[in-house]
C-alpha positions in Angstrom: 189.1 148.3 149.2 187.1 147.1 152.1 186.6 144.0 152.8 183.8 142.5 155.4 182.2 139.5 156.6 179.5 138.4 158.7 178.2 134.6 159.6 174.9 133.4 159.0 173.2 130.0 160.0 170.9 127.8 157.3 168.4 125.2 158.2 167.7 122.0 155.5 163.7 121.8 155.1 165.0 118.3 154.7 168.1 117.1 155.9 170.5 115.4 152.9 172.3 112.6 153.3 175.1 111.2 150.9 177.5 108.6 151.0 179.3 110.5 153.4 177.3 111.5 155.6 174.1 113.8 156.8 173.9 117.9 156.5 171.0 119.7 158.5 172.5 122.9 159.2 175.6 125.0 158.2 176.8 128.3 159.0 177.7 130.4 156.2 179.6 133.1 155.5 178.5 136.6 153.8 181.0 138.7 152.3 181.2 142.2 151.6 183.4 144.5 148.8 182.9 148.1 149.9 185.0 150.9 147.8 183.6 154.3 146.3 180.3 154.0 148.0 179.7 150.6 146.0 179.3 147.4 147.8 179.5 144.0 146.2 178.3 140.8 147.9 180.0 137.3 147.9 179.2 133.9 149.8 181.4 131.3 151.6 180.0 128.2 152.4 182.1 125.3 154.4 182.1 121.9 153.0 184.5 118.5 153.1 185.5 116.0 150.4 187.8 113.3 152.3 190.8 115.1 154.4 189.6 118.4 152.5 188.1 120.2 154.4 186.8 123.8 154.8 184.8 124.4 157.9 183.1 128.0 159.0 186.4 129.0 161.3 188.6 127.8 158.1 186.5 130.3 156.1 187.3 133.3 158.7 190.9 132.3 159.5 191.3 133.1 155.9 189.2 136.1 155.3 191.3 137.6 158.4 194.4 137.2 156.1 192.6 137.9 153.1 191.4 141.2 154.0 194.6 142.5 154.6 196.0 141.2 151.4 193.1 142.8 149.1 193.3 146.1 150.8 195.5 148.6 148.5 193.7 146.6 145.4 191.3 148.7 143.4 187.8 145.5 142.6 188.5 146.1 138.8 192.2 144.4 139.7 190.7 141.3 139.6 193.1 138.8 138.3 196.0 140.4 140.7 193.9 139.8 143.8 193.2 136.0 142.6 197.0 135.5 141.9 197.9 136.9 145.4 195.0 134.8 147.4 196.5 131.7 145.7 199.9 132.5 146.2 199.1 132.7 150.1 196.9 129.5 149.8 193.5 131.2 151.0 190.9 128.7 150.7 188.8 128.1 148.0 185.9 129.0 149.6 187.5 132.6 150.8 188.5 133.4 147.2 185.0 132.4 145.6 183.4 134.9 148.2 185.9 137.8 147.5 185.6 137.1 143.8 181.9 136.9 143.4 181.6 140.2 145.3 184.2 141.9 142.9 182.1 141.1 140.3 178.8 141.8 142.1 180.6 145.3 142.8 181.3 145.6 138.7 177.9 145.1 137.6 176.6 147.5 140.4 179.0 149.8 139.0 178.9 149.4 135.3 174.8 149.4 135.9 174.7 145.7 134.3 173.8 142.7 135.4 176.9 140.3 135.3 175.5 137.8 133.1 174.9 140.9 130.1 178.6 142.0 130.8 179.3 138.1 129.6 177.6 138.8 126.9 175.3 135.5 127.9 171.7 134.5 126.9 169.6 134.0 129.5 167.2 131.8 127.5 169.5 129.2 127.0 169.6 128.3 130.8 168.3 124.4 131.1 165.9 123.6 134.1 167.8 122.8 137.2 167.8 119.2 138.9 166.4 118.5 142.6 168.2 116.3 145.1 166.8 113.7 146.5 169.5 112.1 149.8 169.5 108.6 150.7 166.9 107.8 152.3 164.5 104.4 152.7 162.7 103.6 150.2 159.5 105.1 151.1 160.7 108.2 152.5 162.4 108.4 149.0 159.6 108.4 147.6 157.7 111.0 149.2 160.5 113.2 148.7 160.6 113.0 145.5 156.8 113.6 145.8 157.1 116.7 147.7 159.7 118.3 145.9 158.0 117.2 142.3 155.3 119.3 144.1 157.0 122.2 145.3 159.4 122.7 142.5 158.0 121.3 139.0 161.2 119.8 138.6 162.1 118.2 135.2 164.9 116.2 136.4 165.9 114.5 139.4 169.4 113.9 141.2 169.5 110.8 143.0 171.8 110.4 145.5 173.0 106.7 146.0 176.2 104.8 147.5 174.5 103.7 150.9 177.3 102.5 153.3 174.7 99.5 153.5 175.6 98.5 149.8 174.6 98.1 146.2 170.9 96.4 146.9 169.8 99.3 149.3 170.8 101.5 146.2 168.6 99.7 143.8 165.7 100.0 146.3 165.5 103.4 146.7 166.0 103.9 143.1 163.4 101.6 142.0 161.2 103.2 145.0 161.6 106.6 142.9 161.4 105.1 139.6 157.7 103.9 140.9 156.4 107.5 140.9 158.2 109.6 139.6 156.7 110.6 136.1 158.2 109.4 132.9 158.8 112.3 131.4 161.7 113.7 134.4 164.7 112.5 133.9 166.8 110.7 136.3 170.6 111.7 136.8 172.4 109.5 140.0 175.4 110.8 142.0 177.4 108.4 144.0 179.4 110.6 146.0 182.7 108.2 145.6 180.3 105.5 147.7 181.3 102.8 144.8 183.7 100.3 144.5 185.0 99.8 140.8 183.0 96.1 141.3 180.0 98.0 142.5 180.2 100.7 139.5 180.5 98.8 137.3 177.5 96.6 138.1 175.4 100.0 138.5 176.5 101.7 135.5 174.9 99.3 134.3 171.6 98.2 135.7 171.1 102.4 136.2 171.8 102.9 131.8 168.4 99.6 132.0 166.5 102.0 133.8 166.8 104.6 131.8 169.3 107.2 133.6 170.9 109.9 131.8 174.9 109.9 133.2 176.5 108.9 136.6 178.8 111.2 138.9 181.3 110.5 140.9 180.9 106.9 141.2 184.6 106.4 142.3 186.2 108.4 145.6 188.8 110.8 145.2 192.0 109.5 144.7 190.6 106.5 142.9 190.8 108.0 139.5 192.9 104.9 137.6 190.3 102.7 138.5 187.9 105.4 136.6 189.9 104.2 133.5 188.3 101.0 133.3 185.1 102.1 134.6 185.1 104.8 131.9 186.0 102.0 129.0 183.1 99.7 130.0 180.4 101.4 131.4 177.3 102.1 129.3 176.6 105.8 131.0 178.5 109.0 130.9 180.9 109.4 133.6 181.0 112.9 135.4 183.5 113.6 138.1 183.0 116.6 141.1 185.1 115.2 144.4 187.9 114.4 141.9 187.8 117.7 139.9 188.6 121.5 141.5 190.0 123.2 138.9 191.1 123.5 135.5 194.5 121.2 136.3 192.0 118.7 137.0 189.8 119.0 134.0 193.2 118.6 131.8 193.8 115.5 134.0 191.0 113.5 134.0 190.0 114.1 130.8 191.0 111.0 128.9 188.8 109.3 131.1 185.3 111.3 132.0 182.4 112.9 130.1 181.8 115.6 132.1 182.6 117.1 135.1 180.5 119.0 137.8 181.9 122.8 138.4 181.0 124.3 142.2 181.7 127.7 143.0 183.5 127.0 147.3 185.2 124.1 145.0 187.0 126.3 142.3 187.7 129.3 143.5 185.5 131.6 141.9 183.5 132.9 138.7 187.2 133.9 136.6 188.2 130.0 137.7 184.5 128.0 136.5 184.8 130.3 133.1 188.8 129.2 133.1 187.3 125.1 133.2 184.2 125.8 131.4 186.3 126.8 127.9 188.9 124.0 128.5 186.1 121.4 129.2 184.5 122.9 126.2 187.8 122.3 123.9 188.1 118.8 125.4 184.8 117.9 124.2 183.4 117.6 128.0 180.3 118.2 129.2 179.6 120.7 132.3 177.5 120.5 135.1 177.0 123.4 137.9 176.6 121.8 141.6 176.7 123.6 145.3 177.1 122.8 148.3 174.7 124.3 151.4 174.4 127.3 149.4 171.7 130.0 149.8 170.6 132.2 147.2 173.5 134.7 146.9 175.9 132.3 146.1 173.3 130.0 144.1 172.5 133.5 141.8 176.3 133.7 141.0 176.4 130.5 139.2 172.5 131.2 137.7 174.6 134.0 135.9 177.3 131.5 134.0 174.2 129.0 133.9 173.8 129.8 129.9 177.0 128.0 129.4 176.4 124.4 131.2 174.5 121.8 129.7 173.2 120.3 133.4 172.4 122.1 136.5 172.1 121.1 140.2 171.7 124.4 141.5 168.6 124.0 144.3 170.5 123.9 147.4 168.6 127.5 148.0 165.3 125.9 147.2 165.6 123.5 150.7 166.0 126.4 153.2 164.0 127.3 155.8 165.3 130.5 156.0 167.8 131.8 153.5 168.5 135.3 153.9 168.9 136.5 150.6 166.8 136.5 147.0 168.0 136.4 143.9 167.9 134.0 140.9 164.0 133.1 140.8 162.7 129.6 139.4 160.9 129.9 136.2 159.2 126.6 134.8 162.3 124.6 136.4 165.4 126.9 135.5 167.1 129.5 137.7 166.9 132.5 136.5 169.3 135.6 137.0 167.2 138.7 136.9 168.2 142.0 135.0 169.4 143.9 138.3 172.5 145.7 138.1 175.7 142.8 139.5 174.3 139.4 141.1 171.0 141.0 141.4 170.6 139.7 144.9 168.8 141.7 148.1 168.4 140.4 151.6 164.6 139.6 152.6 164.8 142.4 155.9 165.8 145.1 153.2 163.1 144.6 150.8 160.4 146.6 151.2 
């Protein structure tokens, strides 16, 4: 089994701030399963939470080891080649990539898309949300404008916990709230920008304006203060800093309603199924995220998408030039099509 890589750069039509900080351009990393004439496709895309942290040469440092630790594998072997990346400690972002191709490589082979060989209903995808960064107030509001316009986006993701406190939060929240249209619903992510004082004075003035849940309101590493948020706040409490895998879903769940899965964050499509069941068992909700994904990685979750109850996949949707195609929007949702694996071409190779 072959396995190859090259690096490809991503521009933000509109740069997204968070709590932490502002993203206008990463450099991702395309990945390629080659064995019996097949090839099967995978993305790596760096990202940080706190002192976690996996950049661009993080991603190749570890697909240098990686490729010689996948090479006498055959890409059906593909709970042996997770259990030896972990066991070396390849970073998540590396194994996602590797796995995604491997399964990219299935469906190519088996002549299915991957979502059919899951035995998965396409219909039951919900729409997708649309970020909007922190921003003043009136450039919040014309980006929600613009991408209410590009998109027709049923529900928004607002992205609050300014570093300049709680009242520059409920500005640009009531700045969106002005015109955005009653019928979208409003979801807010605070990135861990929250004290427990400030969450809990948000969870609550957010549930008055009508928002549907709030994640990540505490950082990482704060999660025994997410006890008492979770006993006395009015909305549902997601977690995606402070959850990677399925340990984490076992964890935290006396204490969250639903937790956000991302594909650099866990690992891989074996490892979101792995925390989608247990979620599921634990009576927890599920929500698909990314990071500066483009389409290739964004079409691998559209194929588990049937199984979440909220999406955030429309990092794709805010390049300027994503290399790739695949999952298409349809009337807000992202769509898999019925192409054999991820279903996903690059633009200079279509005809």
């Amino acid at each position: 089994m072959h396995l190859n890589w090259a690096t490809f750069t991503v521009n933000k039509r509109f740069p997204l701030t968070i709590s932490r900080g502002t993203t206008a351009q990463t450099t991702n990393v395309w990945v390629s399963v080659a064995y019996e004439g097949i090839e099967g496709w995978g993305e790596a895309s760096p990202f940080g939470i706190g002192d976690k942290r996996q950049t661009t040469e993080t991603i190749l440092e570890g697909l240098q080891e990686a490729r010689e630790l996948v090479r006498e594998f055959h890409p059906l072997q593909r709970e042996a080649i997770e259990r030896t990346l972990r066991a070396h400690e390849v970073p998540s972002a590396v194994r996602a990539a590797i796995e995604t191709a491997l399964w990219d490589w299935l469906g190519k082979r088996a002549g299915l898309p991957v979502w059919q060989i899951l035995g998965l209903d396409t219909d039951a995808i919900v729409p997708t949300s649309v970020t909007i960064g922190i921003n003043p107030p009136e450039i919040a509001q014309g980006r929600t404008l613009d991408w209410l316009e590009l998109t027709g986006a049923r529900s928004l993701k607002i992205k609050l916990g300014n570093p300049e406190g709680i009242e520059a939060d409920k500005a640009m929240f009531s700045a969106i709230r002005e015109v955005a249209p009653k019928e979208v619903a409003l979801r807010v992510d605070a990135n861990g920008g929250w004290s427990l004082k400030d969450a809990l004075v948000m969870c609550q003035w957010l549930a008055d304006r009508g928002v549907e849940y709030v994640e990540q309101p505490l950082a990482r590493g704060q999660e025994e203060a997410l006890s008492e948020l979770y006993r006395q706040s009015p909305l549902p409490i997601f977690i995606d800093e402070s959850c990677w895998d399925t340990r984490d879903v076992v964890r935290w769940s006396d204490r969250i309603h639903g937790i956000n899965i991302k594909l650099m964050k866990c690992g891989g499509l074996g490892e979101a199924l792995r925390m989608i069941h247990t979620a599921r068992a634990l009576g927890i909700q599920v929500m698909f995220g990314c990071y500066s994904d483009s389409s290739l990685a964004i079409t691998a979750m559209a194929h588990l998408a049937p199984l979440a109850d909220h999406l955030d996949l429309d990092s794709h949707l805010n390049l300027l030039d994503d290399p790739f195609v695949g999952a298409s929007l349809h009337e807000g949702r992202i769509v898999p099509s019925s192409e054999p694996g991820l279903g996903v071409s690059r633009r200079e190779l279509l005809g």
